[in-house]
N, C-alpha and C positions, 0 to 999 in steps of 0.2 A: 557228439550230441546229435539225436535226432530231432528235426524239426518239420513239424506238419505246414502242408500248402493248401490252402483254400481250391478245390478244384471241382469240376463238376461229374463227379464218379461214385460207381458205389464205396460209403463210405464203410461197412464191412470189408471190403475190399482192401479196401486202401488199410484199416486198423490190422490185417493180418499180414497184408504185402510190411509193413513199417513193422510189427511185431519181428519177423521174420530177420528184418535188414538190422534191426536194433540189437537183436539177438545177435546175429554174426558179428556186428562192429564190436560187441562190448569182448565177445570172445578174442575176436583178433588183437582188441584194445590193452589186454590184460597180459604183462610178463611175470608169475607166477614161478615164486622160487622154496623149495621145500630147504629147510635149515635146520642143523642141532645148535640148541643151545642160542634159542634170537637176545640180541642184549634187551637190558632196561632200560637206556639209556640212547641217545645216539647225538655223541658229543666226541669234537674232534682228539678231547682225549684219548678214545678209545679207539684210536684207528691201529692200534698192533691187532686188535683182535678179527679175527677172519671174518667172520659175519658183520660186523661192525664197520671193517675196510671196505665192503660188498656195499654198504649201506651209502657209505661217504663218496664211493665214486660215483653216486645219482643224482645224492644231495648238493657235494663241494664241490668246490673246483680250487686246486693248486694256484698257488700266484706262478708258478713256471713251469711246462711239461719237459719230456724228452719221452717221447714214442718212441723215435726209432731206435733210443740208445743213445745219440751223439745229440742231434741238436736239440736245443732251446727251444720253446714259443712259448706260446699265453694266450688264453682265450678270455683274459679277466684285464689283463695289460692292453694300451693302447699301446704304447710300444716302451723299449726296455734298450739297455744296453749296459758293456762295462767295459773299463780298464782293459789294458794289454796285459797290464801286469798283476791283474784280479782284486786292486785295493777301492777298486768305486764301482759300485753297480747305481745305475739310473731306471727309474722304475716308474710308470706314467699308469695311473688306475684308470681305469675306463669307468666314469661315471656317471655310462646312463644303464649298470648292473645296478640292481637291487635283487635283495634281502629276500625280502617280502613285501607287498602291497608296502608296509607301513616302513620300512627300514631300508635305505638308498644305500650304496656302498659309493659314500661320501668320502671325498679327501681327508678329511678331520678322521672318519673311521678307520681309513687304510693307514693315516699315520701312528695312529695309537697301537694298529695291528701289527706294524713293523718293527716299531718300538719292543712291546712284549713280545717277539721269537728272536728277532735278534740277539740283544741279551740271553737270550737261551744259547744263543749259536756262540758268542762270543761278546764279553762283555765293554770290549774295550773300542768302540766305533762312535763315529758321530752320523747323526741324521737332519738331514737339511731340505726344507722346501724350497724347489726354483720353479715357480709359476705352478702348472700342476703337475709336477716332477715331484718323486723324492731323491736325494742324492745319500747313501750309505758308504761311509769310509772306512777303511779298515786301518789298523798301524801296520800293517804286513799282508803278503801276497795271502788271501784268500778263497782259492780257486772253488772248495766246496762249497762255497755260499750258496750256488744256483741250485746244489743238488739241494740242499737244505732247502731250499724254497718249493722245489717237486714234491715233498713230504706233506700228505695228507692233513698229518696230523699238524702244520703248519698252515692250512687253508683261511682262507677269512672265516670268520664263522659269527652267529650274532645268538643269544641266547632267547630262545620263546618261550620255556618253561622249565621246567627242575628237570623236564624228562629228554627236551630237545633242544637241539641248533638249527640253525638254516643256515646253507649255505647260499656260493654262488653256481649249486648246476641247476641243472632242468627242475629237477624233481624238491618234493618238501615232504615234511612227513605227515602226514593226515591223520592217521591215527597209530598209536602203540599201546601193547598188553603183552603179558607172556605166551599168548598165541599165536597173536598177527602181531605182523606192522604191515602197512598201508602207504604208499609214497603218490601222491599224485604229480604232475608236470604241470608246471607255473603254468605254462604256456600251448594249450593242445595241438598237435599235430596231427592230421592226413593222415594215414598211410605209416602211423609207428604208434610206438606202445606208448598210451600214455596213463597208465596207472601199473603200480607194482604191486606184489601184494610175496610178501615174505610169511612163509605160516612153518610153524615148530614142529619137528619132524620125531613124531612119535612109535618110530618103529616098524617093522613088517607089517602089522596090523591097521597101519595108519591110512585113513581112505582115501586120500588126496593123490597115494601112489595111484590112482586110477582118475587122477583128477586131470582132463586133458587143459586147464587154463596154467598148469605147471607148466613151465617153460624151461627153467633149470633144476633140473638135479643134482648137480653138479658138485653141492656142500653136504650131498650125506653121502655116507660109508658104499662104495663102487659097486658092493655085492647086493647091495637094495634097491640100486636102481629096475624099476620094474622091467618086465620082458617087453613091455609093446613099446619101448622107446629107443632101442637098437633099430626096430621095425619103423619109425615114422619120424625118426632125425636122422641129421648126420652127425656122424663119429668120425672124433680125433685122437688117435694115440699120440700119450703126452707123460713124458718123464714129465711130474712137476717139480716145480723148487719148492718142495715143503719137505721139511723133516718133520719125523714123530720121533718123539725121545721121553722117558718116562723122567720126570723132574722131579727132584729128592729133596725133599724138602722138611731136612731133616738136623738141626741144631747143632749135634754129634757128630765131626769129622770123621771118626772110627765109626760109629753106624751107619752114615754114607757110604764108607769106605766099604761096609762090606754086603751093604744092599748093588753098590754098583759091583762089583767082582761077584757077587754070588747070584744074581737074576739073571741067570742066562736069558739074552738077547731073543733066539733062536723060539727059546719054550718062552718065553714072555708073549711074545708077538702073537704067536699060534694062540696062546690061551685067552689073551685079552678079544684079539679079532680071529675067532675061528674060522669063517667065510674067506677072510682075504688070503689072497693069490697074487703074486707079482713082486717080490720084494727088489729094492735096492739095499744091499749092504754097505753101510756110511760107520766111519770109525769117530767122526765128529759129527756134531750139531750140523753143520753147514750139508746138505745137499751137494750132489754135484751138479756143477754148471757155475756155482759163487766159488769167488777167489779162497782158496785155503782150505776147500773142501778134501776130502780124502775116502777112497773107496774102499770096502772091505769092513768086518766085523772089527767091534770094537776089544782090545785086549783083557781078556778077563783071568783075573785069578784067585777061585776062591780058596778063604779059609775061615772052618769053623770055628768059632768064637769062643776059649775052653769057658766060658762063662754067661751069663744073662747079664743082659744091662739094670745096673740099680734099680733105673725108673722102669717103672712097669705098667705105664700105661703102654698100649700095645703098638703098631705103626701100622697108620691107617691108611689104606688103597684105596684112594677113590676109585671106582667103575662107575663108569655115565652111559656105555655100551651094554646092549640089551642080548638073550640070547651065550651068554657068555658064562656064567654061573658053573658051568660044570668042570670046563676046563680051567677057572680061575680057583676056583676049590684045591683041585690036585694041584696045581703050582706053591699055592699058599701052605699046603700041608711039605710039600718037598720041601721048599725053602726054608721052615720054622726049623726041619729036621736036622738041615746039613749047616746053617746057620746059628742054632741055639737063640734064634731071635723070636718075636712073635707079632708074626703080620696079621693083619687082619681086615678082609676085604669088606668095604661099605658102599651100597649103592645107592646112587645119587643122578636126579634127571638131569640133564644138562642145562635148564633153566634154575634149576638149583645149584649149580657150580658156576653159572655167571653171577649168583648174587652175591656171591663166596668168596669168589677168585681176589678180587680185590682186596677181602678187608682181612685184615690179620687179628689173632693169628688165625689161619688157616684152618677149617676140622682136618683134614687131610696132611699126610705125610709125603704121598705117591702118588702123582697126576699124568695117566700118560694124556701128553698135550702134542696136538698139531698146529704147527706155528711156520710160516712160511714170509716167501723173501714178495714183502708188497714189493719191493727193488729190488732189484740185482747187484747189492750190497751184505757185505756181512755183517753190517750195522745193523740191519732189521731183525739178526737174529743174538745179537749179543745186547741187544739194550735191555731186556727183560731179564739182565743177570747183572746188570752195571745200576740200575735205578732202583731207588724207594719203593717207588710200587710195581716189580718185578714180581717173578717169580715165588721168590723166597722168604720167609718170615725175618729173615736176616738178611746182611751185607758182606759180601768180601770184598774189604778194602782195596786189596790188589788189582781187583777186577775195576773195580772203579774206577780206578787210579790210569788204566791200559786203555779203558773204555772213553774218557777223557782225552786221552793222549794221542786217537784215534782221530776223533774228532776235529779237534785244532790241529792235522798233519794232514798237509797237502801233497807231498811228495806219495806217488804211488807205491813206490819200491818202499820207503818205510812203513807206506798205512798197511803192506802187506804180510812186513813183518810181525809188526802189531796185531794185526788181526789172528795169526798164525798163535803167538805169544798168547792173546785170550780164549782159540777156542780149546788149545792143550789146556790152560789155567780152569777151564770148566770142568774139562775132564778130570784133571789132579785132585781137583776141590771136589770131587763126584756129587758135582751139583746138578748132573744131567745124566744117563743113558742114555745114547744114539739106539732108537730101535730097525729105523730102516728110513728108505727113500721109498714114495708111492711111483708105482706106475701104472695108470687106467687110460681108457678113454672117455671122452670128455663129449656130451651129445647137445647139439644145437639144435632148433626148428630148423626144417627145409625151409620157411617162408622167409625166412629172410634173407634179404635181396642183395644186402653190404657184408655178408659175412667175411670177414677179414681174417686168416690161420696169422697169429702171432701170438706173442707168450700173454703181455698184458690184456687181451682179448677172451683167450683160453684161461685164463686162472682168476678174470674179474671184469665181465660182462659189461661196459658203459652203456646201457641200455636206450639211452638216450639216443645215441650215436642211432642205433639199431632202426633199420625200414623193412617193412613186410608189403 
């Protein structure tokens, strides 16, 4: 905020000296992030989704962190603790956090909050108030409970409207549309960013690529980032944990069966993202760097179909990638041929596939989707194939069933088998194609003064954290 001083000067002077300073501060003030596909929403349900995860680390805050990987803390806990043998966690809410002006994060609210994710975690515990403690017991060793509690989409959250939550971080949301969102900070700070502003990223054509209050580029496609931002950031080269895989989302075992064995990987990629350059070859969902990953192209084997499928409605490819048209034509025409099938590709903005994605059934058969590890878990990447409102217009019980079993196992050597066990079950079910692993560089401002190289830094900006 600028604020005028009664002084004895020209006051022309002074209106262009404050013009000037007002101008720089709002520029410095501002972390400007270009995005595909902004949600409509920004509710901790949706924290699987990438822009959505982006949004909640400004908003929320976890009931329990692990930065480095190993240990614990809380920035929401007075302080916390548990068992030797992981069946009690003690958990002390700090409550002088609020919400918003109108909404405290009261004892009475954090016990209600614990109440409904617990039961999610595990339904068989008791919860108990000891002064302003809670006490959580389990009937058995429970060691992933903490992780459970790191999970975003576990955060406190209080509802403000149909379209929003507030949390408890710095920022809240000001305003949403399918253009912008807007995040301002409870609380202004000196010397760091304190308004966000996220805008929907329309393409090579789109002007904000020359717009210097952008700060991240970071969520659109590597070959768009503009030429002057190699020039005036710094660059990180970063295998990231996100796999792209084209999700099949298709009723028909047999015509899964043979859209995953007959769409070569190779020509898929090149055709959908013609620009991109850098592949990692992943034979599963998982990336390398999570437990159970696997290198190298995925097994394919086609064969053509001596027949059409009865139904004849066609199988429809979403494209939300712009620039792409020509080389997804020839793929669609090979494939119909050697297949006896009949794809047919439809495109669609990427604010038109967050309205979509969710609701069943689906217009789309064929999504290729980017989905990545908020943790360094293979949990983050199999829940969208184990849950109701996953992926797919349907359920594989099996998968459920693995997915579950994951869950309530604390021993690491079995949750690794399991994990291994569900992501071959994805591949069998050809409820996924692995298309590759990204590898880019990732470009920060030079002005900032805390920049810290780590994985959760590089793949999801706390902005708050951030000093210029």
């Amino acid at each position: 905020m600028c604020t005028l001083y009664s002084h004895k000067i020209n006051r022309s002077l002074l209106a262009l000296f404050l013009f000037f300073v007002c101008l720089g501060y709002s520029h410095a003030n501002q972390w400007g992030v270009m995005a595909t596909g902004l949600p409509d929403q920004v509710t901790t349900k949706q924290a699987r989704g990438n822009v959505s995860y982006y949004i909640l680390k400004q908003t929320h805050e976890p009931i329990l962190r692990r930065d480095d990987g190993q240990n614990y803390t809380s920035r929401i806990l007075s302080g916390w603790s548990r068992s030797v043998d992981y069946t009690r966690y003690t958990l002390c809410p700090d409550t002088s956090l609020r919400f918003s002006s109108n909404i405290p994060f009261s004892i009475e609210v954090f016990r209600r909050h614990l109440d409904v994710i617990t039961k999610q975690f595990d339904p068989i515990f008791s919860l108990k108030q000891e002064d302003k403690c809670f006490i959580i017991k389990f009937e058995k060793t429970r060691k992933s409970y903490a992780d459970f509690l790191t999970l975003y989409e576990n955060a406190p959250t209080q509802k403000e409207s149909d379209k929003v939550e507030s949390g408890l971080g710095p920022f809240f949301v000001k305003t949403i549309s399918a253009e912008k969102i807007a995040l301002s900070r409870k609380k202004p700070l000196r010397n760091a960013y304190n308004e966000i502003v996220l805008y929907e990223y329309h393409g090579t054509s789109d002007p904000n690529l020359a717009n210097r209050n952008i700060k991240d580029f970071n969520l659109i496609p590597d070959f768009d980032v503009p030429k002057w931002v190699p020039l005036e950031y710094v660059g990180f080269r970063n295998v990231e944990l996100k796999s792209v895989a084209l999700i099949i989302n298709h009723p028909d075992p047999d015509i899964r069966k043979t859209i995953y064995n007959c769409a070569d990987v190779q020509t898929l990629r090149k055709a959908y993202f013609p620009q991109k350059s850098g592949y990692y070859n992943i034979q599963n969902i998982l990336p390398i760097g999570i437990a159970e990953a696997k290198a190298g192209l995925p097994a394919q084997t086609c064969q053509k179909r001596s027949t059409p499928p009865s139904v004849k409605t066609p199988i429809v490819l979403a494209n939300w990638m712009h620039g792409n048209s020509e080389g997804l034509n020839k793929f669609t025409r090979q494939f119909n041929l050697k297949t006896n099938l009949r794809l047919k590709v439809v495109d669609f903005s990427p604010h038109e596939l967050v309205k979509v994605f969710n609701k069943k059934p689906r217009p789309y058969n064929l999504l290729v989707l980017v989905f990545d590890a908020v943790r360094a878990d293979p949990n983050a990447f199999f829940d969208s194939f184990a849950k109701s409102d996953g992926f797919h217009d349907f359920e594989i019980p099996v998968i459920k069933k693995l997915y579950t079993e994951l869950n309530r196992e604390d021993n690491d050597g079995k949750r690794k088998v399991i994990a291994a066990r569900i992501a071959n079950e994805i591949l069998d079910q050809s409820l996924a194609l692995p298309l590759y692993q990204s590898l880019r560089t990732l470009y920060y401002p030079k002005e900032i003064k805390n920049l810290t190289v780590g994985t959760g830094f590089l793949e999801y900006p706390e902005v708050g954290d951030l000093k210029w």
